[in-house]
C-alpha distance (Angstrom), angle and dihedral (degrees) to the residues before:
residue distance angle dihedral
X1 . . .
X2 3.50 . .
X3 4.09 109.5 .
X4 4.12 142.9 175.3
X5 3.81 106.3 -112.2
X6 3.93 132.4 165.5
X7 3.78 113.7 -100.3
X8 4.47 120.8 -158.8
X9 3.29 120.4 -149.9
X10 3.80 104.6 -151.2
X11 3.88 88.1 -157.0
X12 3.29 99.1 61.8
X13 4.11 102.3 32.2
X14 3.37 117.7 87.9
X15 3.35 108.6 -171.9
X16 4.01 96.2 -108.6
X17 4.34 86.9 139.2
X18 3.51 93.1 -141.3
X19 3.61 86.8 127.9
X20 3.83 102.3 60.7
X21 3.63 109.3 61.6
X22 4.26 81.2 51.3
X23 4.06 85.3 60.3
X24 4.34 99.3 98.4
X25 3.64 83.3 -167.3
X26 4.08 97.2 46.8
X27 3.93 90.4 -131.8
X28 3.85 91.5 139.5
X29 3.80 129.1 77.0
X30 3.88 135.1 154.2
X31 3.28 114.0 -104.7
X32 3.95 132.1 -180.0
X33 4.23 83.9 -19.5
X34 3.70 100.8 -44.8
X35 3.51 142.1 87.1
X36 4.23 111.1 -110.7
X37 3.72 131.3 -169.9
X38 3.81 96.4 -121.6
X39 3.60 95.6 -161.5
X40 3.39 132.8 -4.3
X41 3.58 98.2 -161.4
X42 4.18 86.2 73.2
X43 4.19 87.5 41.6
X44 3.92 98.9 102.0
X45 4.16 81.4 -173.2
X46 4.01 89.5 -129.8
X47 3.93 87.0 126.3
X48 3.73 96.9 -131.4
X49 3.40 84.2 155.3
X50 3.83 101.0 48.5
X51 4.33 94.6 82.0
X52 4.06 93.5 60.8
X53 3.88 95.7 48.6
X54 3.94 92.4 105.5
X55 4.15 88.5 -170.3
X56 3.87 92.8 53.4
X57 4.02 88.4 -122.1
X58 4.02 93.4 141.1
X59 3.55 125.7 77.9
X60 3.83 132.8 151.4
X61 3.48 123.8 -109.4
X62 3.57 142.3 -154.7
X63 3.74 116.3 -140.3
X64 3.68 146.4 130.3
X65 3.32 115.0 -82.3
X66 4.28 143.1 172.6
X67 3.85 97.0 -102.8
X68 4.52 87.7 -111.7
X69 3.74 98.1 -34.2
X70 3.83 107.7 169.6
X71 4.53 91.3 -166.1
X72 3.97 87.9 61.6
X73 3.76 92.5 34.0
X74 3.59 92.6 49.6
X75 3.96 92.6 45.0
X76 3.50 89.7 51.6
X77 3.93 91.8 55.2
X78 4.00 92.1 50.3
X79 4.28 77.9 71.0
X80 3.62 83.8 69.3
X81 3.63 106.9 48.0
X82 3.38 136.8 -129.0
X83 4.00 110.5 -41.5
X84 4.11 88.9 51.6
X85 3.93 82.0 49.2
X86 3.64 104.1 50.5
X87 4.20 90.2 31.6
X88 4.30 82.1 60.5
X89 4.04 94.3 39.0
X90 3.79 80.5 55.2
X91 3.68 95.5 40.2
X92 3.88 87.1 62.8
X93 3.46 92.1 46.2
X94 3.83 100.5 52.7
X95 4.28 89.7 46.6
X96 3.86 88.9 46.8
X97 3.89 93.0 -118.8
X98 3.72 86.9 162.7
X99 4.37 94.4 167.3
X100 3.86 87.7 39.8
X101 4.11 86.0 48.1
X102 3.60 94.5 44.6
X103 4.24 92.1 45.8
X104 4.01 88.7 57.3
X105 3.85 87.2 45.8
X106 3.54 89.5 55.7
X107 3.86 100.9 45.6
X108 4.06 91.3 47.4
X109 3.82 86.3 57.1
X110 3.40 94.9 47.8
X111 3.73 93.7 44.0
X112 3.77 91.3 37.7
X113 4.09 90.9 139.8
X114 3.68 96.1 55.2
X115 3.66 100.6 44.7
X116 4.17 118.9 103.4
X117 3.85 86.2 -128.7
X118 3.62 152.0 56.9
X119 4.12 116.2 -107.1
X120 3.99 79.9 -130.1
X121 3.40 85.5 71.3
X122 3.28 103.3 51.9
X123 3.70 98.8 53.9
X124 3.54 87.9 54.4
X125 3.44 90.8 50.7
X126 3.86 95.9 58.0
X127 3.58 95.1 37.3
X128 3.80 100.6 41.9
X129 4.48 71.6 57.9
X130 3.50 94.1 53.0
X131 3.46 91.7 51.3
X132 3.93 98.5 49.0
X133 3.77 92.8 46.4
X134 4.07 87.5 47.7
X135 3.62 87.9 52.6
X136 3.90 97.9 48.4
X137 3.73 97.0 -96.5
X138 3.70 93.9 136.2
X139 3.54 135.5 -153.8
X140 3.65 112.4 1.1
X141 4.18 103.9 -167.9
X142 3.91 85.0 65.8
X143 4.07 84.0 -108.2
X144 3.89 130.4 129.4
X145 4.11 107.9 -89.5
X146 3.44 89.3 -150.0
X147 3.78 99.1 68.2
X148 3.91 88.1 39.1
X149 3.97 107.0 123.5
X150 3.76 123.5 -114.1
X151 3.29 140.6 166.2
X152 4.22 121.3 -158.6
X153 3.66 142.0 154.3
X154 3.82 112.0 -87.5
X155 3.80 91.8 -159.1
X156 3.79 89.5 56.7
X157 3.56 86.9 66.1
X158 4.18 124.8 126.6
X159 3.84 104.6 -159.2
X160 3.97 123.6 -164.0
X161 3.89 89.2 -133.5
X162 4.18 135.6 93.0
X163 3.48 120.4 -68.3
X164 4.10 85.0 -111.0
X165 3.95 86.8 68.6
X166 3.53 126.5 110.5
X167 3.65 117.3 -117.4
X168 3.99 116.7 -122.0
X169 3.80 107.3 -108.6
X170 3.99 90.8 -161.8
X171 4.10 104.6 125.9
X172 3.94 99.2 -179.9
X173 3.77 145.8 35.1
X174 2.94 143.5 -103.7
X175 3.65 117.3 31.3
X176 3.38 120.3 179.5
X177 3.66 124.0 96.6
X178 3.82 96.3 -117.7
X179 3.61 89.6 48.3
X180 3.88 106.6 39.7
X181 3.99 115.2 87.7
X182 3.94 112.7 -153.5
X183 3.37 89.3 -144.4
X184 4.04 95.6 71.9
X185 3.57 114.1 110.8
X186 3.37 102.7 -125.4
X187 3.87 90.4 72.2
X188 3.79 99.4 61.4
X189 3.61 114.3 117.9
X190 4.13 92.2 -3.9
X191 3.53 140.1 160.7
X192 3.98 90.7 -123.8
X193 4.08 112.0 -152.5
X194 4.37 105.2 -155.9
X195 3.61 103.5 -149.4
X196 4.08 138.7 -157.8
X197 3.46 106.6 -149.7
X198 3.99 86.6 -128.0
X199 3.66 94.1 60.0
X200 3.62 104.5 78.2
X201 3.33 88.7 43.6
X202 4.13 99.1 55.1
X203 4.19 95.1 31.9
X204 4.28 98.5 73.5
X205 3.87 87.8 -163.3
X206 3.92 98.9 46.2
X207 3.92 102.6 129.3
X208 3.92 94.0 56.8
X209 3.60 103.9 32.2
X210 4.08 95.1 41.5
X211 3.80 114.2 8.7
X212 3.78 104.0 41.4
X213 3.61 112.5 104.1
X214 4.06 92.9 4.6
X215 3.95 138.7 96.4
X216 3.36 109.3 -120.3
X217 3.83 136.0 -149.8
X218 3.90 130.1 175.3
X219 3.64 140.8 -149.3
X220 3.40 144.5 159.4
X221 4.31 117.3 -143.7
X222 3.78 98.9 -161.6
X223 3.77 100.5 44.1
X224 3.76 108.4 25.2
X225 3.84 113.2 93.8
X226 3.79 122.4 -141.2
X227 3.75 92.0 28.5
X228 4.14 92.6 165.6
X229 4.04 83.4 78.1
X230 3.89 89.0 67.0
X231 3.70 90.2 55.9
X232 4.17 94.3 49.7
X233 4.13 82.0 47.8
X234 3.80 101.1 57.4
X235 3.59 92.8 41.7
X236 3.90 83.0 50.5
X237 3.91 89.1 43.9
X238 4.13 91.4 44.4
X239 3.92 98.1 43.7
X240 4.48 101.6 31.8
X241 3.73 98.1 21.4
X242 3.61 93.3 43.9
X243 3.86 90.8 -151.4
X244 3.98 104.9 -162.2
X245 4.13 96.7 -139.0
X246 3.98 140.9 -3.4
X247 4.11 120.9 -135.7
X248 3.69 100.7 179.9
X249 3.77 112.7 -172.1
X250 3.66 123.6 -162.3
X251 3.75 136.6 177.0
X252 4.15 121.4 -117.4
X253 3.52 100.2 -105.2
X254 3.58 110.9 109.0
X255 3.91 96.2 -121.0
X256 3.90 88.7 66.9
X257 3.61 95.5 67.0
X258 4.18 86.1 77.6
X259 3.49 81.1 73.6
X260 3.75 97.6 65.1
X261 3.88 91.3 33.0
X262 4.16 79.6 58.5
X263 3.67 96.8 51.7
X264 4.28 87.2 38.5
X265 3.56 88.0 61.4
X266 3.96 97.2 46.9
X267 3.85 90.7 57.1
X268 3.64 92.7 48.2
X269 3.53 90.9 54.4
X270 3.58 109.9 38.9
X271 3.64 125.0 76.5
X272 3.79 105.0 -114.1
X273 3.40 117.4 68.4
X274 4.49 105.5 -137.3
X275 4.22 125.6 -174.9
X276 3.85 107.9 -100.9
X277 3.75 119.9 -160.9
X278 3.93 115.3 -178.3
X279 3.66 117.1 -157.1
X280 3.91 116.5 -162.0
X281 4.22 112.5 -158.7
X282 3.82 113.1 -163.1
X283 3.73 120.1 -129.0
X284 4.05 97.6 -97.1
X285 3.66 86.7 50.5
X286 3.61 111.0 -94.5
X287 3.89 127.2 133.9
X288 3.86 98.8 -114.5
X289 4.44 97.3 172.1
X290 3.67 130.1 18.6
X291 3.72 115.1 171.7
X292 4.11 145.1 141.5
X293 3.75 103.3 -107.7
């Protein structure tokens, strides 16, 4: 498929890393002086990154592209050598991309005689990682663990409240726009719940009547700056992710209604054509409009 990604130009970067705490996703590092797309299977080719690159070195490209395959991502990275390779085994690791991890496993065993490393050195790469994160030593790609992406089972969930309390139905992190890349697995062929941050807050019964069995994503339309990303990441969640249906819930107050017009626009300019309910709570709480728009 043919798909906008971020393109380097070694000439120009300098390897200030500016750049990489701008990447949502955390698919840049510097490596051996220069900035390097770590994986482009996490790039969602929005160019988040492109306004902090004081040299000018990023710019997005148009080209063809395997629609998130790890075997050609991986066998692209092998072009790099071994830090870029063992900075994107890790990047899997730290964003629980368990398939994606276990893929490049399998091609660096079958391509053992071609790789820059030893397989010995690998495992002790991942499990030396296990072993820092088990021990508190945070994020190791440099990135922010809280916008790391993860999927788990809400029902699994232990919660530090009475028994009376209602467990969270939230199966995946994270969830606000900025933060969320459409890419992630667990979005592919989801119910997708659209969000104002207000919502949850208002609706007392929000995680059974609207999150439970849905991916959710957040946003707020008055407050939130560079709001035109949203729009580029449903159309990306609608047309690559496939999601299956959008509920987008919004709050009364007439600001709120950008949020619809947002996910409005994304249908009308993505490819696939998805069921869109919109669900208006009123201030006190109360569902006041629930309809198939």
């Amino acid at each position: 498929m043919i798909r906008e990604i971020i393109k380097i130009d070694d000439d120009l970067c300098n390897g200030c890393g500016v750049c990489v705490p701008n990447c949502h996703e955390g698919a840049l590092q510097i490596i051996d002086g220069k900035a390097r797309l770590i994986s482009e299977l996490m790039c969602d080719g929005l160019g988040a990154c492109i306004g902090h690159c004081p040299e000018g070195a990023i710019t997005i490209e148009k080209r063809e592209a395997d629609a998130y395959d790890e075997i050609a991502t991986i066998s692209q990275m092998v072009k790099q050598g071994k830090a870029t390779m063992f900075a994107h085994l890790k990047h899997l690791q730290d964003h629980n991309e368990t398939d994606y991890l276990q893929q490049a496993l399998g091609f660096i065993k079958a391509n053992r005689e071609n790789m820059p490393f030893e397989i010995s050195e690998v495992h002790e790469l991942l499990h030396g990682a296990k072993e820092e994160n088990a021990a508190g030593g945070g994020c190791s790609t440099g990135g922010c663990p809280g916008s790391a992406p993860m999927a788990f089972d809400a029902g699994g969930l232990k919660m530090a409240a009475p028994a009376s309390a209602a467990p969270s139905e939230l199966s995946q992190w994270p969830v606000q726009m900025h933060l969320i890349n459409p890419a992630a697995s667990y979005f592919q062929g989801a119910d997708l719940l659209v969000a104002a941050d207000c919502a949850g807050f208002a609706y007392g019964n929000f995680h059974n009547d609207f999150i439970k069995g849905r991916k959710m994503v957040i946003a707020c339309p008055k407050l939130d700056q560079g709001t035109d990303i949203y729009v580029q990441k449903m159309i990306k969640l609608i047309d690559e992710s496939k999601v299956n249906t959008i509920t987008v819930v919004i709050m009364e107050v007439p600001c709120c209604g950008g949020l619809s017009q947002m996910v409005k626009m994304a249908t009308q300019m993505a490819s696939r054509k998805v069921p869109v309910k919109e669900v208006v709570i009123g201030i006190k709480g109360d569902v006041l409009s629930e309809e198939w728009v």
